[in-house]
C-alpha positions as CSV (number, residue, x, y, z in Angstrom):
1,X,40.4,18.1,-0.2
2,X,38.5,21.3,-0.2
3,X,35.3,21.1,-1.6
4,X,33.7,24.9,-2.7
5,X,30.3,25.4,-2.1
6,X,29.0,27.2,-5.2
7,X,30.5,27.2,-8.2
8,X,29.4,29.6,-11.2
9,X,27.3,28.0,-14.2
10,X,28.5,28.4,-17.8
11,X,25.2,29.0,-19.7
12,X,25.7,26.1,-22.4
13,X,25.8,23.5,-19.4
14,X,22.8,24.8,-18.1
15,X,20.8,25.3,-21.2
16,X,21.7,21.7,-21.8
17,X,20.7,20.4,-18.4
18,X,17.4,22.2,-18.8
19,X,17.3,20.1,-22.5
20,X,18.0,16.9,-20.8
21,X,15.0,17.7,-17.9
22,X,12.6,18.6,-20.3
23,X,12.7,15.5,-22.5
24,X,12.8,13.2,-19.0
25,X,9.6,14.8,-18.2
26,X,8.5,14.5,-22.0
27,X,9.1,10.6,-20.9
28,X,7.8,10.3,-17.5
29,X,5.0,8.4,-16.1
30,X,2.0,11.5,-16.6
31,X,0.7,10.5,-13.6
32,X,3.6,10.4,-11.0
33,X,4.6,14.1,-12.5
34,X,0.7,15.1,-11.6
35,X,1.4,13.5,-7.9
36,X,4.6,15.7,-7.4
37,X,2.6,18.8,-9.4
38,X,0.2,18.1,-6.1
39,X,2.4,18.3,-3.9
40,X,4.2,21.1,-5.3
41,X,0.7,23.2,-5.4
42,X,0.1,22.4,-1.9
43,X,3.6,23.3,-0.5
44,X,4.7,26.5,-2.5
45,X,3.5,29.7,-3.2
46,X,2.3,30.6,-6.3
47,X,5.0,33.7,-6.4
48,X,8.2,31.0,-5.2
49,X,8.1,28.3,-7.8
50,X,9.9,29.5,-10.5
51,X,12.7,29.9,-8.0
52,X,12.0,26.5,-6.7
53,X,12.6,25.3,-10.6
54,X,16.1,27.8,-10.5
55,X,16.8,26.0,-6.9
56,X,16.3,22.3,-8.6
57,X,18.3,23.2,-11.7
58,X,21.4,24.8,-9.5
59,X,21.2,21.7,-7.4
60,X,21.3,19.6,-10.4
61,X,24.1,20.6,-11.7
62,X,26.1,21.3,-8.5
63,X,25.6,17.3,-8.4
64,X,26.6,16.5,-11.5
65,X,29.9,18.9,-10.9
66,X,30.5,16.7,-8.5
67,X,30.3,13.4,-9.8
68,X,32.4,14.7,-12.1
69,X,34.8,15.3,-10.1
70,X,35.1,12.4,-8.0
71,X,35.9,9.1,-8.8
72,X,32.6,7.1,-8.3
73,X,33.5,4.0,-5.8
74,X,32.5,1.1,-6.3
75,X,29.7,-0.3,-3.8
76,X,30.8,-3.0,-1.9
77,X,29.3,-6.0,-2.8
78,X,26.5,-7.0,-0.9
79,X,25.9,-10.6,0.4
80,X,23.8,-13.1,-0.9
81,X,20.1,-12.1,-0.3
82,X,19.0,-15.8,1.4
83,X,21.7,-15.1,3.5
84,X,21.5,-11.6,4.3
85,X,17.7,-11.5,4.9
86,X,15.8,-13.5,7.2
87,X,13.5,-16.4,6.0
88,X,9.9,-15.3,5.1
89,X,8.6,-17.1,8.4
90,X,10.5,-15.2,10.5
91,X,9.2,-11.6,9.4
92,X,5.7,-11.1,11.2
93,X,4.5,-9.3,8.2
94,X,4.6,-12.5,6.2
95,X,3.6,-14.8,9.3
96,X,0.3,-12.5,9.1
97,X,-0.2,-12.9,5.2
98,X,0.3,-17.0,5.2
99,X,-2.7,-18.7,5.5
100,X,-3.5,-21.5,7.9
101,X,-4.8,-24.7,6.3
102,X,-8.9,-24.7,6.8
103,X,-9.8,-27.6,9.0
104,X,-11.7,-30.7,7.2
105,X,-15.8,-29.7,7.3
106,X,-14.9,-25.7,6.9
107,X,-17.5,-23.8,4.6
108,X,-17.7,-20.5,3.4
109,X,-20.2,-17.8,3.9
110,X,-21.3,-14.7,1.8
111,X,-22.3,-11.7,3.5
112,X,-23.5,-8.7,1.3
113,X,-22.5,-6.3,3.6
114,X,-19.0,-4.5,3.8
115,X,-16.8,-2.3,4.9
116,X,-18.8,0.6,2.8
117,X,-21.6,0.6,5.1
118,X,-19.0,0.6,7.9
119,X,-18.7,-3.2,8.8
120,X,-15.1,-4.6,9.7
121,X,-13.4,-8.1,10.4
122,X,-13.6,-7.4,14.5
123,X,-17.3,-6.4,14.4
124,X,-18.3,-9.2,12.1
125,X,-16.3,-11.7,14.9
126,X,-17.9,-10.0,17.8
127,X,-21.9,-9.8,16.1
128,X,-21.1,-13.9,15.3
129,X,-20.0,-14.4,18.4
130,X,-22.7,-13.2,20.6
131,X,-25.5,-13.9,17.7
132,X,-24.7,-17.5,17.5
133,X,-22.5,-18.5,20.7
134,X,-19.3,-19.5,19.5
135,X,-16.2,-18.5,20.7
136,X,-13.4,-16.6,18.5
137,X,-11.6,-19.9,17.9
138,X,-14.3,-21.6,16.1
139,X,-14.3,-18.6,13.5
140,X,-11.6,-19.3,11.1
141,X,-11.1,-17.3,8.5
142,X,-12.9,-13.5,7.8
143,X,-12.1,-11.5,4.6
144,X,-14.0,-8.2,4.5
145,X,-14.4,-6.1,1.2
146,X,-15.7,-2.7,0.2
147,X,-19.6,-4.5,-0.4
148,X,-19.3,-8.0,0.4
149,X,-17.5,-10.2,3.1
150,X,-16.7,-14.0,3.2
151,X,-16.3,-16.0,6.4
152,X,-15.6,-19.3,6.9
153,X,-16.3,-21.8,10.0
154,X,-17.4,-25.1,10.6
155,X,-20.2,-26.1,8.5
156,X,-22.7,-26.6,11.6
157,X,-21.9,-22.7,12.3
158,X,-22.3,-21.5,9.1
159,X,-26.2,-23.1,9.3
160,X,-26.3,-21.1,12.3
161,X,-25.4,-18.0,11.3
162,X,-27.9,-18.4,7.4
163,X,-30.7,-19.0,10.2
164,X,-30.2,-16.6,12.8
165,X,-28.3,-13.8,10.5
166,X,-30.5,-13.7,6.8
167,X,-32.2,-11.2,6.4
168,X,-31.7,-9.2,9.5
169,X,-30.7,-5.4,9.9
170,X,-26.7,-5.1,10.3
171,X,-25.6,-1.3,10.1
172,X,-28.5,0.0,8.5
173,X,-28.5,-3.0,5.7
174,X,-30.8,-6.0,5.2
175,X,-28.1,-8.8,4.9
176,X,-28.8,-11.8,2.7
177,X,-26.3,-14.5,4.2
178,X,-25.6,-17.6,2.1
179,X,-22.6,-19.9,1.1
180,X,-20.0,-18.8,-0.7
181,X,-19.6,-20.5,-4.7
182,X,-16.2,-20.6,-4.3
């Protein structure tokens, strides 16, 4: 079947196009319009965007011609997602997100210090582990915020670290270490 690659407009279909596009944006999300208004600044000139609007609207209804004028198919169906996908556990993005169970005797510190004054899991496990002796394995859980960050050890590490760590200077900041409330 031939196809033709530009077809002339009839004015009514467009003017009624342009109706239907102006009351989605009257109904769209004001600040995903804003996003693609960004983009738009940043990509085209000033002088090109009103044919950039007459390039949309063409390619608009040159898509609408042709659903019109095929026959949509049907998609075929898709199979069931627990069998198309693989389990959670498999994916390493979730492997990364599921946390291990805290051993027995595990505490929680609070560190006021975080990733504002540039402080970030792998420097918090490397200052720990030279300040108070302790290898990488004994360090079992960090969580590093924009002001604050909460580690967790054994509870004879976290005394460590309150007596060798309060109130000493760590990227320009006095830190005030203490156990977490949680």
């Amino acid at each position: 079947m031939e196809e033709r690659t530009s077809t002339p407009m009839s004015g009514d279909a467009m003017e009624r196009k342009i109706d239907e596009l102006l009351q989605a944006v009257r109904n769209a999300d004001p600040t995903e319009l804003e996003n693609i208004k960004s983009i738009i600044r940043k990509k085209v000139r000033f002088f090109d965007r009103m044919s950039l609007a007459a390039m949309l609207l063409k390619n608009a209804m040159d898509g609408r011609r042709r659903e019109d004028r095929q026959e949509r198919r049907p998609r075929p169906e898709k199979a069931e997602r627990k069998n198309a996908e693989p389990q959670a556990k498999d994916k390493p993005e979730a492997r990364e997100k599921q946390e291990k169970p805290l051993p027995e005797g595990a505490r929680t510190l609070y560190l006021n210090i975080g990733k504002m004054k540039h402080l970030y899991a792998k420097d918090l496990s490397k200052l720990l582990q030279t300040e108070l002796g302790i290898a990488r394995e004994d360090i079992y859980q960090i969580r590093v915020h924009d002001k604050y960050s909460f580690v967790t050890m054994s509870e004879e590490n976290c005394a460590k670290a309150i007596e060798k760590l309060d109130n000493q200077a760590i990227n320009g900041r006095t830190a005030k270490v203490t156990y977490s409330e949680k």
